[in-house]
DOGUMAR-803869 format. One line per field, with one value per atom (N, C-alpha, C, O, CB): x, y, z; residue in three letters. Coordinates in steps of 0.001 Angstrom, whole numbers. Atoms other than C-alpha are relative to their C-alpha. Glycine has a CB too. Layout:
% residues N
u <- (X,...) .
v <- (Y,...) .
w <- (Z,...) .
type <- (Ala,...) .
//
This chain:
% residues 179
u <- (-547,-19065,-1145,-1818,1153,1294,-21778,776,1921,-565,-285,-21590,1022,1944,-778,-658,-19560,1432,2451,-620,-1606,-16559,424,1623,-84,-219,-17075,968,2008,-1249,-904,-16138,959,1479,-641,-1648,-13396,1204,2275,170,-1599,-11327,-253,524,253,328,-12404,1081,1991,-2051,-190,-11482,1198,1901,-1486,-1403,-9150,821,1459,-812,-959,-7323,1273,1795,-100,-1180,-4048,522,119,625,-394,-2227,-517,-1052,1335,718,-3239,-77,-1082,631,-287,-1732,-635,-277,1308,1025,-4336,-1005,-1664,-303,1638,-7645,-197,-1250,-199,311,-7239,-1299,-2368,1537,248,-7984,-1517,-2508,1430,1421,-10891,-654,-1792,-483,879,-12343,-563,-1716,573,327,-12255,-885,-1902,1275,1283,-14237,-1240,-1948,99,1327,-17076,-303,-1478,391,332,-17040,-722,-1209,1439,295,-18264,-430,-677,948,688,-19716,1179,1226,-1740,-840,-16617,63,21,1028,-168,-16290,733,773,-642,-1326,-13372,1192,1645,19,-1571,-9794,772,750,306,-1327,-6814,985,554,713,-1331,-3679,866,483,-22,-1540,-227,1043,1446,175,-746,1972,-981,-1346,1561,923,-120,334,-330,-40,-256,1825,-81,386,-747,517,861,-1197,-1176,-327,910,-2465,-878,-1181,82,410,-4464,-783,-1886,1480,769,-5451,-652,-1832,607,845,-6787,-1060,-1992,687,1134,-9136,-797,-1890,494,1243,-10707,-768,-1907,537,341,-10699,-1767,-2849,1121,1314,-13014,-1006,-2106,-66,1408,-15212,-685,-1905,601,771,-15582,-361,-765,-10,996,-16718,-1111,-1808,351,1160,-18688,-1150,-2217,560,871,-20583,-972,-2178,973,-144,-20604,-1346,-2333,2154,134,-21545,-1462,-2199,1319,1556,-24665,371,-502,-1453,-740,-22550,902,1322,979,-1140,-20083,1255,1417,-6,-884,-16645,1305,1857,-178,-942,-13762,1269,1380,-335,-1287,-10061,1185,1408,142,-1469,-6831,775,284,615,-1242,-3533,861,628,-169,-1323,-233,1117,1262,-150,-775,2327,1379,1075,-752,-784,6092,-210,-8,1178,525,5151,1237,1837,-860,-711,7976,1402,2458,-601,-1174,10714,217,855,563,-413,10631,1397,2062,-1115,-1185,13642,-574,-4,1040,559,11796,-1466,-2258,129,1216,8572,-675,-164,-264,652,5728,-1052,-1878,-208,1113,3613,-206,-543,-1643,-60,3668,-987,-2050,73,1111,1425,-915,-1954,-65,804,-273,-1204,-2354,1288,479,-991,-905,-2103,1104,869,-2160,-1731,-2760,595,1445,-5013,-624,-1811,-256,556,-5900,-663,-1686,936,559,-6366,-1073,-2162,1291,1771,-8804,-623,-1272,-209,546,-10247,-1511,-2650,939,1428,-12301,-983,-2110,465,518,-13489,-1178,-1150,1660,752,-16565,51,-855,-901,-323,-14817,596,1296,959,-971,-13657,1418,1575,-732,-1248,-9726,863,785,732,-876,-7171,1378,1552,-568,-1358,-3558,839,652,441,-706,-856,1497,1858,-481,-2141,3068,381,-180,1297,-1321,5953,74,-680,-203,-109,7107,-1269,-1622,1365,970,4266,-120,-1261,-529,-90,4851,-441,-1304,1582,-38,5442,-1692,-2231,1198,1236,2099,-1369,-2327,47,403,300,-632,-1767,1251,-122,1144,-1010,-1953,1519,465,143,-1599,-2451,719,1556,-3143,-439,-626,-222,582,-4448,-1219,-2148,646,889,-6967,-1100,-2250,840,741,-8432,-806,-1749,229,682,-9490,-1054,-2214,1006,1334,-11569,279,1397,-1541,-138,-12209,-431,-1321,-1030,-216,-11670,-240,182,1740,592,-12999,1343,1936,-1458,-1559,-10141,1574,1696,-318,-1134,-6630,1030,1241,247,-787,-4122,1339,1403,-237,-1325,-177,1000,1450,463,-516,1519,1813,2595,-891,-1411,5241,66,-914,593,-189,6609,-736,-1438,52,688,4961,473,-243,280,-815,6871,-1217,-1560,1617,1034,4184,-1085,-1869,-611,1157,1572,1177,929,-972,-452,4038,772,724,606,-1080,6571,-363,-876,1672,67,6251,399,1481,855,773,5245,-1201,-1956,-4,1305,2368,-835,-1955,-79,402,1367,-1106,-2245,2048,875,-494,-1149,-1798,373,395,-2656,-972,-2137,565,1720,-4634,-1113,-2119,134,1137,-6963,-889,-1584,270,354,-8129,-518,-1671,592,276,-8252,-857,-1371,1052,642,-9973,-891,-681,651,1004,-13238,-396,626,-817,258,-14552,-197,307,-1028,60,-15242,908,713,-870,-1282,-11969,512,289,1383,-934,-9979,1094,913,-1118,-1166,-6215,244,-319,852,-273,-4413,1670,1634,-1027,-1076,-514,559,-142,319,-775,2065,1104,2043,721,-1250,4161,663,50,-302,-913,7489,445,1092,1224,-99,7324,2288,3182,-1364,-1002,10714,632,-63,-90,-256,12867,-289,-665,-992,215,12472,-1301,-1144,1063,1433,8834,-829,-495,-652,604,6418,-1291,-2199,-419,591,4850,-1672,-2043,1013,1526,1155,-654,35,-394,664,-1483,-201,-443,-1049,611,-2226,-1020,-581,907,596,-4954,1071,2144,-571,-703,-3615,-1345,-2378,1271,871,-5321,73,1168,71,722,-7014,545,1463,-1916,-484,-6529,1267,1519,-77,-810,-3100,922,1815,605,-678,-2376,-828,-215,-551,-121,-4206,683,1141,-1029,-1138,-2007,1230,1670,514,-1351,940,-32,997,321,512,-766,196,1157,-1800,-262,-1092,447,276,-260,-1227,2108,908,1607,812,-1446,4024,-802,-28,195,527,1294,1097,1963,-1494,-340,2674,1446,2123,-477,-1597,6308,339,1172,1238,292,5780,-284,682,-777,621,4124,1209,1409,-1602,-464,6906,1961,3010,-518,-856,9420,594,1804,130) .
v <- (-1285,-100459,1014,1162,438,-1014,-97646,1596,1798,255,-1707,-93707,-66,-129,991,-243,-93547,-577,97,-111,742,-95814,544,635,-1601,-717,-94052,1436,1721,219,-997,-90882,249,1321,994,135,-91860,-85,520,-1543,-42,-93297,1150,1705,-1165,-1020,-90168,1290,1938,288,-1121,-87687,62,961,479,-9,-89256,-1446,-1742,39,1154,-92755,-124,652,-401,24,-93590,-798,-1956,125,-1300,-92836,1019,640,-118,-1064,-89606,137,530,1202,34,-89911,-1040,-1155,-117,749,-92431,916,698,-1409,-639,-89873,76,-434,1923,-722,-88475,-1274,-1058,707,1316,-92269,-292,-689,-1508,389,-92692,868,440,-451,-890,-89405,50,396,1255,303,-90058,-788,-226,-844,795,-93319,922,1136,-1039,-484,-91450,1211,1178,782,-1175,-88261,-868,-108,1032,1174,-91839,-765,-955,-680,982,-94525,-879,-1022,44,419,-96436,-1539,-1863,580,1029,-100413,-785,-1997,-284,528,-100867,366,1268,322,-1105,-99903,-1256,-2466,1169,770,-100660,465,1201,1028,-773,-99831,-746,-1624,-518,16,-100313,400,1563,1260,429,-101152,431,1514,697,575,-102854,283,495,-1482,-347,-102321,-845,-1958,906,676,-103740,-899,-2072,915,598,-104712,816,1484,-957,-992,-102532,1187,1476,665,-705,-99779,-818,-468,1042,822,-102186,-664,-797,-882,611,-103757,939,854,-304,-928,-100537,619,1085,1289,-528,-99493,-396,177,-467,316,-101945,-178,-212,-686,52,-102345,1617,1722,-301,-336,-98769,580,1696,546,30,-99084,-550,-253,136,1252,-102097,996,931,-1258,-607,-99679,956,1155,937,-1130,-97097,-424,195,294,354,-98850,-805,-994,-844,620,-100579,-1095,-1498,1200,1205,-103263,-665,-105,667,353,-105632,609,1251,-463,181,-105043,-281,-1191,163,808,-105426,841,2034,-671,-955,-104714,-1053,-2258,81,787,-105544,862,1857,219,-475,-104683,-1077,-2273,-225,264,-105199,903,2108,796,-32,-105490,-914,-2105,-180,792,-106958,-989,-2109,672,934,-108978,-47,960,-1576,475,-111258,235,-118,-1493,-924,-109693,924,1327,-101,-1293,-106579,160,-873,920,4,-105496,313,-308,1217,203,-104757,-456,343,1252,37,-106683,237,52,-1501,-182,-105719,-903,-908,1002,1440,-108703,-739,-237,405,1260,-111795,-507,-548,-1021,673,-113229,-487,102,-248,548,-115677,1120,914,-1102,-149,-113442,1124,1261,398,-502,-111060,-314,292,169,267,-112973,-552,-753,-831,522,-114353,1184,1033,-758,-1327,-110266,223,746,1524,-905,-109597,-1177,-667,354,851,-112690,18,-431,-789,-85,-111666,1067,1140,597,-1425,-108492,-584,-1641,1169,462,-108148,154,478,280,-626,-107686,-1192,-2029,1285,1065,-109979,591,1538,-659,-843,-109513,-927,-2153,556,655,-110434,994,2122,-365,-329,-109956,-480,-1576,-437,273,-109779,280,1195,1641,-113,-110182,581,595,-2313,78,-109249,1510,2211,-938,-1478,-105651,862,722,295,-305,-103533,584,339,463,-725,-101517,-1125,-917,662,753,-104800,-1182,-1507,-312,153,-106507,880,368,-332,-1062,-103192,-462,-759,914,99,-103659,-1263,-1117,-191,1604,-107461,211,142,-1091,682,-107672,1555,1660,-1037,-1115,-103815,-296,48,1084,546,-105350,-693,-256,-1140,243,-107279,211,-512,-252,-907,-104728,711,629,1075,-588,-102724,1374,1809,-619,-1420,-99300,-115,-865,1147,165,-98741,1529,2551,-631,-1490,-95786,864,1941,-667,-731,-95089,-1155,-2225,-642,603,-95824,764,1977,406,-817,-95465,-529,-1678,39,348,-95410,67,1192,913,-234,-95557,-350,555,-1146,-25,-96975,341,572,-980,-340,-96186,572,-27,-889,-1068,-92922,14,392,1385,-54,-93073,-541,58,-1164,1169,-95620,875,264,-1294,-592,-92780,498,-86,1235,-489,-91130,-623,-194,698,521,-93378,-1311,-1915,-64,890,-96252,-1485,-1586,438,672,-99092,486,421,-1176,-520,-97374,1107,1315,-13,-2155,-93864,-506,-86,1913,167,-95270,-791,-1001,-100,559,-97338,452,88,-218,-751,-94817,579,653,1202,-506,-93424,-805,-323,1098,1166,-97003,-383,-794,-539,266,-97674,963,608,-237,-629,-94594,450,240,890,-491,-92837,1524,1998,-867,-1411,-89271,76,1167,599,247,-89897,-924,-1152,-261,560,-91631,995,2066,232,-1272,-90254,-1455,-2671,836,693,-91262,684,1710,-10,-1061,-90389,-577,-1800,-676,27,-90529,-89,62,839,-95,-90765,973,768,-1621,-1052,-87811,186,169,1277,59,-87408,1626,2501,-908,-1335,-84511,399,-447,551,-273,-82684,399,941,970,-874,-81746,-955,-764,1402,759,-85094,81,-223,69,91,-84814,-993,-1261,1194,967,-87402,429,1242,-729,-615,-87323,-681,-1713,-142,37,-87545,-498,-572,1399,368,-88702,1263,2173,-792,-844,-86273,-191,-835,715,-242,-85775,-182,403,1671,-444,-86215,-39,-580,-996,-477,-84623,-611,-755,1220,1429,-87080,543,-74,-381,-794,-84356,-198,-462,1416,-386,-84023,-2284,-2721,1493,1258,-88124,-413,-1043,-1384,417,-88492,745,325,-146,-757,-85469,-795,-1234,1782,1013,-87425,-1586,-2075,-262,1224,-90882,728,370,-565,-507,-88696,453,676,268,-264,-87222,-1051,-1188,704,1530,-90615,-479,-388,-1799,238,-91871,664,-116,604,-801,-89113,-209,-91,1042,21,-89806,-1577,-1628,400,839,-93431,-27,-570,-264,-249,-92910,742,257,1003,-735,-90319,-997,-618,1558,91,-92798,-1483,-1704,380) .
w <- (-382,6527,4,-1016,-965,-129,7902,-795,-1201,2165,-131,7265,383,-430,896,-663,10186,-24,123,814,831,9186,-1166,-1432,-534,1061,5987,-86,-679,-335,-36,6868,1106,1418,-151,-1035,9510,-819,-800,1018,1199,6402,-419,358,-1532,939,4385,968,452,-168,-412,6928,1473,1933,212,-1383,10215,-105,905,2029,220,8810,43,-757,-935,531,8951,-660,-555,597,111,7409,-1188,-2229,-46,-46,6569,-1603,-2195,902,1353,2951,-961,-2133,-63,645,1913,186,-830,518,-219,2992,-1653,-2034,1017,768,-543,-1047,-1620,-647,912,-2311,778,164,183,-58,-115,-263,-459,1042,-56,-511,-1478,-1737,565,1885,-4855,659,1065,-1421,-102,-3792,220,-764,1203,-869,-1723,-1304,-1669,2050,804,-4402,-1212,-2049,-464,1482,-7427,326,1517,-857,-355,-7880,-926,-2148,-324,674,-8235,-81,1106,399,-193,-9031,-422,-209,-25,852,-11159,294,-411,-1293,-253,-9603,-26,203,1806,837,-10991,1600,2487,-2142,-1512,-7892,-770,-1543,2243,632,-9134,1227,1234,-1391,-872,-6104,1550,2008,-285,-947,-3097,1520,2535,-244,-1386,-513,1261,1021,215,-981,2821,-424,-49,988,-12,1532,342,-647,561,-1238,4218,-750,-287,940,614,1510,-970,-980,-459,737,-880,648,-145,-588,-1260,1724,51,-509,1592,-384,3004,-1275,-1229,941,1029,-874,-395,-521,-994,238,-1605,604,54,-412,-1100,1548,-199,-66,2079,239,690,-1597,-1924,917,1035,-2558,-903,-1874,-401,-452,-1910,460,-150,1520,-1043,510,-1019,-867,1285,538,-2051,-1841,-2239,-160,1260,-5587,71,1039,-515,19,-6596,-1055,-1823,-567,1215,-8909,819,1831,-1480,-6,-8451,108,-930,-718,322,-7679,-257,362,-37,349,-9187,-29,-313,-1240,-633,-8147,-791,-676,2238,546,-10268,1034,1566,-1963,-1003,-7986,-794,-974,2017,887,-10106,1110,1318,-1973,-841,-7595,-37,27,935,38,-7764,1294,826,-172,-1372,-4162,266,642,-52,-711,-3410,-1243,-718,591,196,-6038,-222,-1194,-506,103,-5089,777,846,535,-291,-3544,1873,2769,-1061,-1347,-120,95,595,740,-138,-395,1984,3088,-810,-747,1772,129,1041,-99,-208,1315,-1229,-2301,476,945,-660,-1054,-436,775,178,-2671,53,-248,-85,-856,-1314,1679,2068,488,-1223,2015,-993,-743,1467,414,-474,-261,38,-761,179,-1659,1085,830,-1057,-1007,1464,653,1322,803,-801,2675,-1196,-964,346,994,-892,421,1334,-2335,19,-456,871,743,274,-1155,2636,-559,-70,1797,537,716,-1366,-1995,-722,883,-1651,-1366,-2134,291,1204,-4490,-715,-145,145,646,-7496,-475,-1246,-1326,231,-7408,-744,-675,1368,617,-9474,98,-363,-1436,-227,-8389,-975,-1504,1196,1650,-11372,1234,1973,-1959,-545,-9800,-1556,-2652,452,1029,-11868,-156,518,-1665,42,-13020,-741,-1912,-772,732,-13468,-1160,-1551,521,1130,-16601,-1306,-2159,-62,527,-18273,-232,-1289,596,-61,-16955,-253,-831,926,789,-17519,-1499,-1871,-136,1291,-20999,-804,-1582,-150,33,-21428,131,-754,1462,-498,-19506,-70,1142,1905,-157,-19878,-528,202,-517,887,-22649,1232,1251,-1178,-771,-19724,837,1159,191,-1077,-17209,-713,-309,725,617,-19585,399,671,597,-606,-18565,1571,1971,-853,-1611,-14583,519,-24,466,-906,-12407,981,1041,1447,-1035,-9955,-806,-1403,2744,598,-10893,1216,1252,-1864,-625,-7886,-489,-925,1499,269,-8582,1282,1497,-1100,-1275,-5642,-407,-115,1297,943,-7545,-1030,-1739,-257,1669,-10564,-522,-1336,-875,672,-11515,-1498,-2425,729,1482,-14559,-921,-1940,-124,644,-15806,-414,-1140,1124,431,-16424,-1292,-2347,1195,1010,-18783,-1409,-2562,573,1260,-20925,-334,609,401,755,-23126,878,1458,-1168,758,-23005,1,-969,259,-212,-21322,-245,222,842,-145,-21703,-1370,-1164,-683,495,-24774,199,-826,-679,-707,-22348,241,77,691,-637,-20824,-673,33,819,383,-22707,-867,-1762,-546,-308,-22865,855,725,-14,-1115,-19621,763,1824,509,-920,-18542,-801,-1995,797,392,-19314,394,891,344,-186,-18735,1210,1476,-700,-1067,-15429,1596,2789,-421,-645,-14354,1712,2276,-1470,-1149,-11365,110,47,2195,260,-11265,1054,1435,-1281,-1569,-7923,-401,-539,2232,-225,-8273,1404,2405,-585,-1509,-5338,-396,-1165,692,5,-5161,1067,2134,-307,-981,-3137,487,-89,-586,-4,-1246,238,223,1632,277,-1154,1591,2451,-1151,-1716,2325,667,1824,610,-883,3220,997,2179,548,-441,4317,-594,-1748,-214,473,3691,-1164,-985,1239,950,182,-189,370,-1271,529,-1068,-1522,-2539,94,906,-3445,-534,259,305,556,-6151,-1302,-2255,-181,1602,-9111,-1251,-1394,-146,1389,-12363,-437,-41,-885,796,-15057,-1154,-1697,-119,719,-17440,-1181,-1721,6,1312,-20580,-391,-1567,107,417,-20059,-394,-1120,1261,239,-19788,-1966,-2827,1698,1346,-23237,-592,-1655,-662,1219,-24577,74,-988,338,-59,-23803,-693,-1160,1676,1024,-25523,-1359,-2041,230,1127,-28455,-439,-1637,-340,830,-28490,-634,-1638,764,257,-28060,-1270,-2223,1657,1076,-30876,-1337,-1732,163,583,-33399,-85,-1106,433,567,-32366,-594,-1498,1464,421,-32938,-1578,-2114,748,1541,-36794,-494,-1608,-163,515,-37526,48,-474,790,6,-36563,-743,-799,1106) .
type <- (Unk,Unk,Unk,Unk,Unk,Unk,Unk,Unk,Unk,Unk,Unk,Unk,Unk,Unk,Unk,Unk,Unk,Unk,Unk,Unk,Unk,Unk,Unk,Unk,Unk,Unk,Unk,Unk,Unk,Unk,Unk,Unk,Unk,Unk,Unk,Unk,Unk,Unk,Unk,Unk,Unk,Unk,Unk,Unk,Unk,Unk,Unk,Unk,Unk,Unk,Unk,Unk,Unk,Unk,Unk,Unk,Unk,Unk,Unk,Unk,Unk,Unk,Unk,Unk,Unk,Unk,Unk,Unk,Unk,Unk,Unk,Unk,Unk,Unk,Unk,Unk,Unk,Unk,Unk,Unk,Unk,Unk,Unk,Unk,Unk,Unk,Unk,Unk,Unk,Unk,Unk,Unk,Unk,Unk,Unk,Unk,Unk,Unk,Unk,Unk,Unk,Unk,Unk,Unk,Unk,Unk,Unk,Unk,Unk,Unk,Unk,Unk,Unk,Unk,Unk,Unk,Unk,Unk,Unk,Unk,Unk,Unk,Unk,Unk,Unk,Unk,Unk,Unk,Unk,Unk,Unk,Unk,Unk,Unk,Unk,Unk,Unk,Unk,Unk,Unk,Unk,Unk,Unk,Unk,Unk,Unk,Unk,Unk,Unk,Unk,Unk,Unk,Unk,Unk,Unk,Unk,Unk,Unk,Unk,Unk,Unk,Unk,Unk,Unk,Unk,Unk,Unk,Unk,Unk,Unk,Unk,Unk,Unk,Unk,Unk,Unk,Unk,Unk,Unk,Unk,Unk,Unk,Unk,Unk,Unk,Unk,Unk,Unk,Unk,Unk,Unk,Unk,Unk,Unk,Unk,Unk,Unk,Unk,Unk,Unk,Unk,Unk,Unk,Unk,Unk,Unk,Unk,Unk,Unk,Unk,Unk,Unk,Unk,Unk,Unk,Unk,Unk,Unk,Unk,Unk,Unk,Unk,Unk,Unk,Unk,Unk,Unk,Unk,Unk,Unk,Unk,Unk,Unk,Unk,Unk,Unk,Unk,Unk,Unk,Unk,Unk,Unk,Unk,Unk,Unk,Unk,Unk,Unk,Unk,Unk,Unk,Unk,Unk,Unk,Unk,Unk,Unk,Unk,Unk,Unk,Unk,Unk,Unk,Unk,Unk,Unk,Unk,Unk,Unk,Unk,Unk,Unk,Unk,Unk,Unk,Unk,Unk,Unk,Unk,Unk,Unk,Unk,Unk,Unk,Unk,Unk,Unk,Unk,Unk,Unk,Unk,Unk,Unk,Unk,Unk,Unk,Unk,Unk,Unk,Unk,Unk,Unk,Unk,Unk,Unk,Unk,Unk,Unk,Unk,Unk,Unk,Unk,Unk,Unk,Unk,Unk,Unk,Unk,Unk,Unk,Unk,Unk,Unk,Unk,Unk,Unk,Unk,Unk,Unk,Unk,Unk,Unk,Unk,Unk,Unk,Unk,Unk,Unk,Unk,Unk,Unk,Unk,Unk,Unk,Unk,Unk,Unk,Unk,Unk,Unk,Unk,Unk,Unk,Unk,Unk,Unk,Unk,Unk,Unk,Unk,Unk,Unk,Unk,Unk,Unk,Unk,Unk,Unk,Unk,Unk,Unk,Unk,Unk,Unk,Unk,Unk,Unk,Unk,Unk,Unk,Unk,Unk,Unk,Unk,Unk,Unk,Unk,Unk,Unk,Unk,Unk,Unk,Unk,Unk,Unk,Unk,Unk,Unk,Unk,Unk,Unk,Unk,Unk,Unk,Unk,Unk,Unk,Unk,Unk,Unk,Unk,Unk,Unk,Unk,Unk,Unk,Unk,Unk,Unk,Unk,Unk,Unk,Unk,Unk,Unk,Unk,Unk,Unk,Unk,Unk,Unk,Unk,Unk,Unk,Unk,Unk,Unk,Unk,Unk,Unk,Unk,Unk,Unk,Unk,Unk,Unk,Unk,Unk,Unk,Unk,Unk,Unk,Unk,Unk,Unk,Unk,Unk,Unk,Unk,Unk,Unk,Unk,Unk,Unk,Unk,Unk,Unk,Unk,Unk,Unk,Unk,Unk,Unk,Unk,Unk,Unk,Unk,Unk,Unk,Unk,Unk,Unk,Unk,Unk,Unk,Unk,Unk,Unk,Unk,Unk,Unk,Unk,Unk,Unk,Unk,Unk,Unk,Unk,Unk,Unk,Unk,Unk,Unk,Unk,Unk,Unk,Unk,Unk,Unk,Unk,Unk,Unk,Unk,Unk,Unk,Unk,Unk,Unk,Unk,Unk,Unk,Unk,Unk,Unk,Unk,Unk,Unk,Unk,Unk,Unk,Unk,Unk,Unk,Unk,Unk,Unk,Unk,Unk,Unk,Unk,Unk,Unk,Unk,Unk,Unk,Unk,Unk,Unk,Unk,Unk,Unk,Unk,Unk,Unk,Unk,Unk,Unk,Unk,Unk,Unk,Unk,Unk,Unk,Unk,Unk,Unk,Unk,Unk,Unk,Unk,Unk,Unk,Unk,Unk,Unk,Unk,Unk,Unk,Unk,Unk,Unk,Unk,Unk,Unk,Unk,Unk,Unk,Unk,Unk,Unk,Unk,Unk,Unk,Unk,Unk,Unk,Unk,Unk,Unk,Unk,Unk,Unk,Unk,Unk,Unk,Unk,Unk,Unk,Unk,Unk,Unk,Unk,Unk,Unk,Unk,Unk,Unk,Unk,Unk,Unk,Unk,Unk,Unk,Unk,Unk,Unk,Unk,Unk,Unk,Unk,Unk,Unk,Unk,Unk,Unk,Unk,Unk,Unk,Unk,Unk,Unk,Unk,Unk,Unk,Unk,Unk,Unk,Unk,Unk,Unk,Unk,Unk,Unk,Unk,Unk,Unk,Unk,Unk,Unk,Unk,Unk,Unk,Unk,Unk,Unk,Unk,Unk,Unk,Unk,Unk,Unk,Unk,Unk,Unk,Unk,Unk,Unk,Unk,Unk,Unk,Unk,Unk,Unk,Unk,Unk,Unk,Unk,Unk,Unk,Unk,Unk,Unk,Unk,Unk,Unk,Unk,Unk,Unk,Unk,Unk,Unk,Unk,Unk,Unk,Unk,Unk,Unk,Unk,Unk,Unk,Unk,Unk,Unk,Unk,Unk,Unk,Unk,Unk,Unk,Unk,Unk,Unk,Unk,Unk,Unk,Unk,Unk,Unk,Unk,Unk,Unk,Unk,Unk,Unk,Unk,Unk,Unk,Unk,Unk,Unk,Unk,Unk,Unk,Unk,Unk,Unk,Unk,Unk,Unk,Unk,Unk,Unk,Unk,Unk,Unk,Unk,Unk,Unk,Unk,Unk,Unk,Unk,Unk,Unk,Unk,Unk,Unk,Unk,Unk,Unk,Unk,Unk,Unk,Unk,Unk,Unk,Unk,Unk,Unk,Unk,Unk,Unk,Unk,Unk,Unk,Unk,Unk,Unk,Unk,Unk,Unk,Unk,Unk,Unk,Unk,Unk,Unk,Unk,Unk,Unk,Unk,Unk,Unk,Unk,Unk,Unk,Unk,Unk,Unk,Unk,Unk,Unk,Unk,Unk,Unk,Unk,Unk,Unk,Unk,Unk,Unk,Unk,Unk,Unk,Unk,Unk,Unk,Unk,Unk,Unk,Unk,Unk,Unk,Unk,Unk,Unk,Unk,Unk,Unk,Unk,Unk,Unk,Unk,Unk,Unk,Unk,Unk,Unk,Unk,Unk,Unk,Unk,Unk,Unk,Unk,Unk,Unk,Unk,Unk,Unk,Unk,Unk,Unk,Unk,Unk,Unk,Unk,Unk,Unk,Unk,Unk,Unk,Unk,Unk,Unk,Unk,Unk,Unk,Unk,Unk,Unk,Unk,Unk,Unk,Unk,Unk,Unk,Unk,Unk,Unk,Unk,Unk,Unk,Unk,Unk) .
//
């Protein structure tokens, strides 16, 4: 991937509601992303070609995705790894409900640079997980949520703020101990 592919995803891709996820890549030097519902596939691909482009390491892409029991999957398993497969990245795809896998294998990933959520926003805030992140992320993290815009308009990636997901680890901590 040149410059010029670079800043096509960055600035005219569709759809339009992914620019934000490539533009974190290009702003880091990112080689660890976590994504939490995969989707088509299609953003995970360009993710890592551009942060292949981008990085001067290895890397490496977990995607925790229900696949084939979700209630409308968008791509299977199998076809999944056959789409990272071509990419220069070592990936490891986790099925099953993510909150639950989350939980399990978080220990494994280590600390991760980008973290996109695209289902189950819930998963930054409530238990099992919320005591997760400030584990998983580092001072230099960037987390991009999926928010539903309202009025039936099509919703967007947003920032979350790193501070406020460890205040919430260390509230649930506190209610945890007190309970």
């Amino acid at each position: 991937m040149n410059a010029v592919q670079s800043l096509w995803l960055a600035r005219f891709s569709k759809p339009a509601t992914d620019r934000p996820v490539y533009q974190a890549i290009l702003r880091s030097s990112t080689s660890r992303i976590l994504e939490i519902g995969i989707e088509d596939g299609t953003r995970a691909a360009r993710m890592i070609e551009l942060a292949a482009r981008r990085a001067d390491r290895k890397i490496h892409y977990f995607g925790l995705d229900r696949f084939e029991s979700a209630e409308d999957p968008q791509l299977d398993l199998k076809t999944a790894h056959q789409l990272l497969r071509a990419t220069p990245a070592k990936s490891q795809l986790l099925p099953g409900d993510p909150e639950q896998t989350l939980a399990r294998k978080a220990n494994e990933f280590g600390q991760v640079d980008l973290v996109i959520v695209r289902t189950d926003v819930h998963i930054l805030s409530r238990p099992p997980c919320v005591h997760l992140w400030p584990r998983l992320l580092h001072a230099a993290s960037c987390v991009l949520a999926w928010r539903e815009a309202a009025g039936g308009k099509e919703g967007g990636f947003h920032r979350v703020n790193l501070a406020e997901l460890q205040q919430r680890a260390a509230s649930h901590r506190v209610q945890r101990r007190a309970a």
